[in-house]
C-alpha positions as a Markdown table, in Angstrom:
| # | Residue | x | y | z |
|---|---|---|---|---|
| 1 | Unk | -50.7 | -15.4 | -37.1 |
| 2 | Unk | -52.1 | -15.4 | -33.4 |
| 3 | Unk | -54.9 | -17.3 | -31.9 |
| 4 | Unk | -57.7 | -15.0 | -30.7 |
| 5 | Unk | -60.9 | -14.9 | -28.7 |
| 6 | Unk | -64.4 | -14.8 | -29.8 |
| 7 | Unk | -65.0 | -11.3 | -27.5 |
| 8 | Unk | -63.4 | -9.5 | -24.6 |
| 9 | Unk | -66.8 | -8.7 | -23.6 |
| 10 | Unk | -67.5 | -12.5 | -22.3 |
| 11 | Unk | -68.6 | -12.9 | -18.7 |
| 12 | Unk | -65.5 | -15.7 | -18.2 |
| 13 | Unk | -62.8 | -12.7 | -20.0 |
| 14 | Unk | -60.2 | -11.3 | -17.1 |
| 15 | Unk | -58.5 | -7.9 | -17.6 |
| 16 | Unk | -55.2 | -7.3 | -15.6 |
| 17 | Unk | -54.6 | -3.2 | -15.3 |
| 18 | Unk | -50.5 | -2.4 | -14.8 |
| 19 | Unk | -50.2 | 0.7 | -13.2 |
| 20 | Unk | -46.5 | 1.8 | -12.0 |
| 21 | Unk | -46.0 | 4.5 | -9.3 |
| 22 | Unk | -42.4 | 6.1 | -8.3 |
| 23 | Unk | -43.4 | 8.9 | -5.5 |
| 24 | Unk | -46.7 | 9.1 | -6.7 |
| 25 | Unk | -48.6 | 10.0 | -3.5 |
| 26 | Unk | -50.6 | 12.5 | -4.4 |
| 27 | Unk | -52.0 | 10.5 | -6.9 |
| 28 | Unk | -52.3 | 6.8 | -5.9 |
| 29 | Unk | -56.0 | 6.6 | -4.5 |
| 30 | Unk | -57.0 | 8.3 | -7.4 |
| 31 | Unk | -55.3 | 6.0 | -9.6 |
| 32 | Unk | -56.9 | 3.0 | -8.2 |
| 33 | Unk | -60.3 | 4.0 | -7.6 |
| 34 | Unk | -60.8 | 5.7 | -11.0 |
| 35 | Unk | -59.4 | 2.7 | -12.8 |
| 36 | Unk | -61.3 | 0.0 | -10.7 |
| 37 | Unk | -64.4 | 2.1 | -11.3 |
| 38 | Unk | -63.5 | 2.4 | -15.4 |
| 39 | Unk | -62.8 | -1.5 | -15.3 |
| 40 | Unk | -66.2 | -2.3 | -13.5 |
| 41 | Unk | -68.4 | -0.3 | -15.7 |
| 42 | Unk | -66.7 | -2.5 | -18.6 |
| 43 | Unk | -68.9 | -5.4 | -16.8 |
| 44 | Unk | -65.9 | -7.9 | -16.7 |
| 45 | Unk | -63.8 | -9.7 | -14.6 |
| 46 | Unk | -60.9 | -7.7 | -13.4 |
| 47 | Unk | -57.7 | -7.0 | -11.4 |
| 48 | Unk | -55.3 | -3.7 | -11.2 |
| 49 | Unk | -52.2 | -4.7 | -10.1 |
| 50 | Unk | -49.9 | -1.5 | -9.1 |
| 51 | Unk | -45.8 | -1.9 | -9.4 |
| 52 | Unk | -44.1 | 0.4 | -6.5 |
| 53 | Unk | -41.1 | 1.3 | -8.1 |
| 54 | Unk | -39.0 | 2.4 | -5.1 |
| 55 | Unk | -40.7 | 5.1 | -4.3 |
| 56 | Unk | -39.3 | 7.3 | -1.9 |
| 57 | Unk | -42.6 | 9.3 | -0.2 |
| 58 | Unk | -45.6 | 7.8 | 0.9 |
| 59 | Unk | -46.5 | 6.2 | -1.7 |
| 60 | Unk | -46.2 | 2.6 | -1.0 |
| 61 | Unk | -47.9 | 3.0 | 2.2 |
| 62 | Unk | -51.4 | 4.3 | 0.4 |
| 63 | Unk | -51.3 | 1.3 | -2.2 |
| 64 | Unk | -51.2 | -0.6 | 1.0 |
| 65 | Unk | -54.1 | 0.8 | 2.3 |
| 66 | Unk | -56.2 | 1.0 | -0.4 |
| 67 | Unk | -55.2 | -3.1 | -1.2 |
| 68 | Unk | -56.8 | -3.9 | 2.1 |
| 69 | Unk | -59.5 | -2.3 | 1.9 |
| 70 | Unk | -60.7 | -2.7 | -2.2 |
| 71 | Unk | -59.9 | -6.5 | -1.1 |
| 72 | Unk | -57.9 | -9.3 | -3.6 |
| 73 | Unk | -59.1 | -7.7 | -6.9 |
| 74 | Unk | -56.0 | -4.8 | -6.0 |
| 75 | Unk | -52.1 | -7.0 | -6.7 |
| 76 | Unk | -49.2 | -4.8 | -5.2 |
| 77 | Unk | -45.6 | -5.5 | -6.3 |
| 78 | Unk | -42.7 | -3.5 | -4.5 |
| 79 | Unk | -39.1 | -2.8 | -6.2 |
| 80 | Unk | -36.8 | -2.0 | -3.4 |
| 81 | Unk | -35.0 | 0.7 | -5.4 |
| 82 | Unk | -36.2 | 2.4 | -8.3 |
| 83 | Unk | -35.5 | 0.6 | -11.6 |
| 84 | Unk | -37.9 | 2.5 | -14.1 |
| 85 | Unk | -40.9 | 2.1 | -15.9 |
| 86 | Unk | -39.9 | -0.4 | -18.2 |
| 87 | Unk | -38.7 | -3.0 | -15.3 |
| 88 | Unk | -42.5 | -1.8 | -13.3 |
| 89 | Unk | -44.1 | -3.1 | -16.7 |
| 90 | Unk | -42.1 | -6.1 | -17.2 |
| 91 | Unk | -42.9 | -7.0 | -13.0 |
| 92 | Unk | -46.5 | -6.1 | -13.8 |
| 93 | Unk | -46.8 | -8.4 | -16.6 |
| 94 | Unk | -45.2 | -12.0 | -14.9 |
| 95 | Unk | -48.1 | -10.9 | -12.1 |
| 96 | Unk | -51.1 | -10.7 | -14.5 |
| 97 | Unk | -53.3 | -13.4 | -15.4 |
| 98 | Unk | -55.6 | -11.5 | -17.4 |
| 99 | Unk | -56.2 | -12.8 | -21.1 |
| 100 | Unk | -56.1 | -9.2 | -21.8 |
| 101 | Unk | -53.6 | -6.6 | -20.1 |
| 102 | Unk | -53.7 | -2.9 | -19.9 |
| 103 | Unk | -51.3 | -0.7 | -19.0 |
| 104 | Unk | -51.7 | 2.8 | -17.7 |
| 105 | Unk | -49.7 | 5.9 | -15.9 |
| 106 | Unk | -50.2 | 6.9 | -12.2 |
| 107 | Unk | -51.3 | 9.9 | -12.7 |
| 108 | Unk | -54.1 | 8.9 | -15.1 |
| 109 | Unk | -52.7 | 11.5 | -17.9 |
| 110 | Unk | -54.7 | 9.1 | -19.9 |
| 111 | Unk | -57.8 | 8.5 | -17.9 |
| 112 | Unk | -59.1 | 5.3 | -17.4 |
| 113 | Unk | -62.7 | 6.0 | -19.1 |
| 114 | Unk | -60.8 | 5.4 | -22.2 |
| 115 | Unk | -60.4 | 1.9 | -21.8 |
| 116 | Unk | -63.2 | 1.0 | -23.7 |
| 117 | Unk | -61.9 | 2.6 | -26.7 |
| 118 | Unk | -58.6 | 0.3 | -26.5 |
| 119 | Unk | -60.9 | -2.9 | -25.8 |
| 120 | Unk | -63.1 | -2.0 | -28.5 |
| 121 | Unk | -60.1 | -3.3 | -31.1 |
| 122 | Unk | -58.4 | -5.8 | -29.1 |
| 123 | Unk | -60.7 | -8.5 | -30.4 |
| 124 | Unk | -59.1 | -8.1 | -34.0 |
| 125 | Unk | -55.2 | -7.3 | -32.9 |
| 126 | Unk | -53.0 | -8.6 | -30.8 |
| 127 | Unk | -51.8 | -4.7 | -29.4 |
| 128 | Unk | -53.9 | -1.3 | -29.3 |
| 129 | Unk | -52.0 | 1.6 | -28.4 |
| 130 | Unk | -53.9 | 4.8 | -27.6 |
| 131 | Unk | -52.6 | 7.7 | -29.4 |
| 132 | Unk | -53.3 | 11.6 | -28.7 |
| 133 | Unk | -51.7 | 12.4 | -32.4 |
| 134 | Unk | -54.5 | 10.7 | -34.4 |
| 135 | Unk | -57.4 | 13.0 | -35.9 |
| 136 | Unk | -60.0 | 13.2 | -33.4 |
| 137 | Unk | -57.4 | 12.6 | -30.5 |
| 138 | Unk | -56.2 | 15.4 | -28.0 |
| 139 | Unk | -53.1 | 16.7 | -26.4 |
| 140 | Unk | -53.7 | 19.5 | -23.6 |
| 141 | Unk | -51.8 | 22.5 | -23.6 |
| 142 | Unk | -50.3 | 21.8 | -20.5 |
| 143 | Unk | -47.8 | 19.1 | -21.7 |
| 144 | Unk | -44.0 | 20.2 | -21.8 |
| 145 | Unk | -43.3 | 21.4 | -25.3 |
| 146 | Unk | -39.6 | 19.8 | -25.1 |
| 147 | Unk | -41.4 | 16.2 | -24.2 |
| 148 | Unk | -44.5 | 16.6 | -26.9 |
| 149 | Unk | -41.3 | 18.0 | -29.6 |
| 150 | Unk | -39.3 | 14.8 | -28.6 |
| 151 | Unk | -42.1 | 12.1 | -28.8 |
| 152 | Unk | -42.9 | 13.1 | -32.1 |
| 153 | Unk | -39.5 | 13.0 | -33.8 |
| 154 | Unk | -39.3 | 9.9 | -31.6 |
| 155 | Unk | -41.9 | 8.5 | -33.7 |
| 156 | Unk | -41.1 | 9.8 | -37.2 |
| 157 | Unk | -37.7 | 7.9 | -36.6 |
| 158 | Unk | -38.9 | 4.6 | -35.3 |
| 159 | Unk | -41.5 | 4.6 | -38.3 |
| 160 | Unk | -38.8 | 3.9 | -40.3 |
| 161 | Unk | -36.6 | 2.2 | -38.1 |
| 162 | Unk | -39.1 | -0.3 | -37.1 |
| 163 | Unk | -40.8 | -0.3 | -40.9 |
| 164 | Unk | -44.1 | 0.4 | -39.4 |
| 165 | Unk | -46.4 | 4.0 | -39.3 |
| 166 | Unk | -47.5 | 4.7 | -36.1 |
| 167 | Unk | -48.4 | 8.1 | -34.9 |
| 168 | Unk | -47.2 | 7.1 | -31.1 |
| 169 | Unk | -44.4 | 5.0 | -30.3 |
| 170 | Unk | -44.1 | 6.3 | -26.4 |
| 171 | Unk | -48.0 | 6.1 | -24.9 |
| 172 | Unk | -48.0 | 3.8 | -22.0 |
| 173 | Unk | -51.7 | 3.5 | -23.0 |
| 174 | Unk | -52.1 | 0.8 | -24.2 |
| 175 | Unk | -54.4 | -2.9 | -24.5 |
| 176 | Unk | -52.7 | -6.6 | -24.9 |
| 177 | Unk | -53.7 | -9.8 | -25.2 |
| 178 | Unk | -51.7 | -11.7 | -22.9 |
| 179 | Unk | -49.7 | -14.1 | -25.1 |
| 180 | Unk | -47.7 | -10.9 | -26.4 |
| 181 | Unk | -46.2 | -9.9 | -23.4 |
| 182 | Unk | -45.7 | -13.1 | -22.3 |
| 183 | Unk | -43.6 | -13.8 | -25.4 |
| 184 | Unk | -41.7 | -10.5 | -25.3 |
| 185 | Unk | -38.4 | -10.0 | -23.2 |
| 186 | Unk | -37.1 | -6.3 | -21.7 |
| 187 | Unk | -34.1 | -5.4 | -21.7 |
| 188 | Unk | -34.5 | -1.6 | -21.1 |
| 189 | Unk | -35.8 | 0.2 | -18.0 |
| 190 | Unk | -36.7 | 4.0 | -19.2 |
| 191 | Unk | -39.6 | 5.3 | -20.9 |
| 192 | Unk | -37.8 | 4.2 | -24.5 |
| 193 | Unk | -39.2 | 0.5 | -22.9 |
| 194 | Unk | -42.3 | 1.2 | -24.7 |
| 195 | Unk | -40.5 | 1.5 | -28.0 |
| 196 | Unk | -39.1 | -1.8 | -27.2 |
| 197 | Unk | -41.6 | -3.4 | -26.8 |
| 198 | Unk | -43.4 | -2.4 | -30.0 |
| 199 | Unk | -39.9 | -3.2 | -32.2 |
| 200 | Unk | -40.0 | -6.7 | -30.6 |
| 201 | Unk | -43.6 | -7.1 | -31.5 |
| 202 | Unk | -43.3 | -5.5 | -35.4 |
| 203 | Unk | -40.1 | -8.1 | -35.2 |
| 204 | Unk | -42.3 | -11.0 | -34.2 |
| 205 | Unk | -45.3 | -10.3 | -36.6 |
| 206 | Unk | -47.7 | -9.0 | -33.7 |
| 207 | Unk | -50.8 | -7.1 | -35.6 |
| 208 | Unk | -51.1 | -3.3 | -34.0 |
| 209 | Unk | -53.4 | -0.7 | -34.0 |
| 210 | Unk | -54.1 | 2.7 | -32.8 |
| 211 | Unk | -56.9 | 4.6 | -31.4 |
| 212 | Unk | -57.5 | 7.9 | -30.6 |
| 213 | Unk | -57.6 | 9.1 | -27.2 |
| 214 | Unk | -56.9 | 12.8 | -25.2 |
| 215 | Unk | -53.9 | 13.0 | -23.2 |
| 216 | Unk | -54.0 | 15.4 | -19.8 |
| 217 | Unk | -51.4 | 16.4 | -18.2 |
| 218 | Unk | -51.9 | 16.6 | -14.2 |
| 219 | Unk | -51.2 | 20.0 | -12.8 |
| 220 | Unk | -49.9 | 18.5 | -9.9 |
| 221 | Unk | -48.2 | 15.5 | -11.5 |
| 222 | Unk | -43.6 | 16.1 | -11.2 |
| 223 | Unk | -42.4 | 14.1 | -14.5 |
| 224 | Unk | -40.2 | 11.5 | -14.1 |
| 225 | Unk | -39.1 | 12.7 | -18.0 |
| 226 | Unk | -35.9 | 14.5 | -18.4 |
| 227 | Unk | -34.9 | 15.4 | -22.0 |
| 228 | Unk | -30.9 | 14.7 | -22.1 |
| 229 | Unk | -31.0 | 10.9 | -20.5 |
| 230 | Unk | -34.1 | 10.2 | -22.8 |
| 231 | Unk | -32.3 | 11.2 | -25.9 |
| 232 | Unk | -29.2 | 8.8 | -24.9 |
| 233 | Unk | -31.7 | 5.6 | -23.9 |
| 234 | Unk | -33.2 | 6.2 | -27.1 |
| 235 | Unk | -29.8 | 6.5 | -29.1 |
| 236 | Unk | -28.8 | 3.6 | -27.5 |
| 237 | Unk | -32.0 | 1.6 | -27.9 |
| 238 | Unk | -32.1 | 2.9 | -31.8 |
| 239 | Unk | -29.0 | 1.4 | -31.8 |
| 240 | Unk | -30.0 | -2.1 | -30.2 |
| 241 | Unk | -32.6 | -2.7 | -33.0 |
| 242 | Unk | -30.3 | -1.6 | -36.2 |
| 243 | Unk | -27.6 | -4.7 | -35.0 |
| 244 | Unk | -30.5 | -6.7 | -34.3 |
| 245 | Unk | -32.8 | -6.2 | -36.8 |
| 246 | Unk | -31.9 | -9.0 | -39.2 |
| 247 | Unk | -31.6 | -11.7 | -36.2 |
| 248 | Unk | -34.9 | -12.6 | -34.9 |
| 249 | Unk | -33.1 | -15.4 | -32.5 |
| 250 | Unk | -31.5 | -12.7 | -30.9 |
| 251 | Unk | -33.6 | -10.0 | -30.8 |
């Protein structure tokens, strides 16, 4: 059992936002000004720090901008080539020194006024998740039927696989306190990342949680999700867990 603090909401508390872009341009300012305001009305220390994953367009060049001029609150990390969300994450989280750590998606399909709902549980588990498939959550018309179709059997079978009920395994929305990730290795780079990162948590005993929260998909947002690599990462990281699933020291 973990160690936790008397309240996120005291003055001293620091939250570190991940965010990761790849060609995200039309999107980036947005990004950072909506989640600095979101973190500021929360009336708590705070930092964003964004993860260019290679991107290819201009994106890079407006994090830039907008660093120098919202000042040393803003953290910008730059992968030369693109190496996916997963390795964004895991460079976003050796950069944080928040006690608690968000993470969130560029194009705010989650927007960031829905951070209080995830800080609103962290004080009793170690991991919140945001999900848009609890009662009371939403999901927007406007999401891809193959992706919506393919994180839902996604989650059926890591129920099982991982021996825990969640109705989201795939929502980069998400609150922890800092001493998870910092415990938890990656060692995949796709959007199945997420899935890893719970399994090692449910592995390691980590309490989890879920709150309901309305996905939107941007009209102008190009997913990065493509249906036939996605079902082989996940094969192969379904595969990962069942030869590791009885050795903690390796898994």
């Amino acid at each position: 059992m973990t160690e936790r603090s008397s309240s996120w909401e005291r003055e001293s508390l620091r939250i570190s936002a991940i965010i990761p872009f790849f060609n995200e341009e039309e999107h980036a300012r947005a990004a950072l000004t909506k989640t600095a305001n979101a973190l500021t009305s929360l009336g708590t220390d705070w930092e964003i720090v964004a993860v260019d994953d290679g991107s290819l367009d201009k994106t890079y060049r407006l994090l830039r901008q907008m660093a120098l001029t919202m000042g040393p609150r803003i953290k910008l990390a730059r992968h030369t080539r693109n190496r996916g969300p997963g390795q964004a994450f895991a460079t976003g989280f050796r950069l944080a020194k928040g006690d608690i750590i968000v993470t969130l998606d560029a194009d705010l399909s989650y927007h960031p006024s829905q951070l209080a709902l995830l800080l609103s549980k962290i004080d009793a588990f170690d991991i919140v998740l945001g999900s848009p498939f609890l009662p009371r959550a939403k999901t927007d018309n406007s999401v891809r039927p193959e992706r919506l179709l393919m994180s839902k059997l996604a989650t059926l079978w890591y129920s099982i696989l991982c021996g825990k009920r969640l109705s989201c395994y795939t929502s980069f929305f998400r609150a922890y306190r800092s001493h998870v990730v910092k415990s938890l290795r990656s060692e995949f780079a796709g959007f199945e990342s997420q899935v890893e990162i719970l399994a090692r948590s449910i592995k390691l005993g980590f309490t989890i949680t879920e709150v309901p929260v309305r996905y939107h998909a941007s009209p102008t947002h190009v997913s990065k999700f493509r249906l036939a690599p996605e079902v082989s990462h996940h094969i192969r990281l379904s595969a990962y867990i069942l030869a590791r699933r009885l050795n903690l020291k390796n898994y």
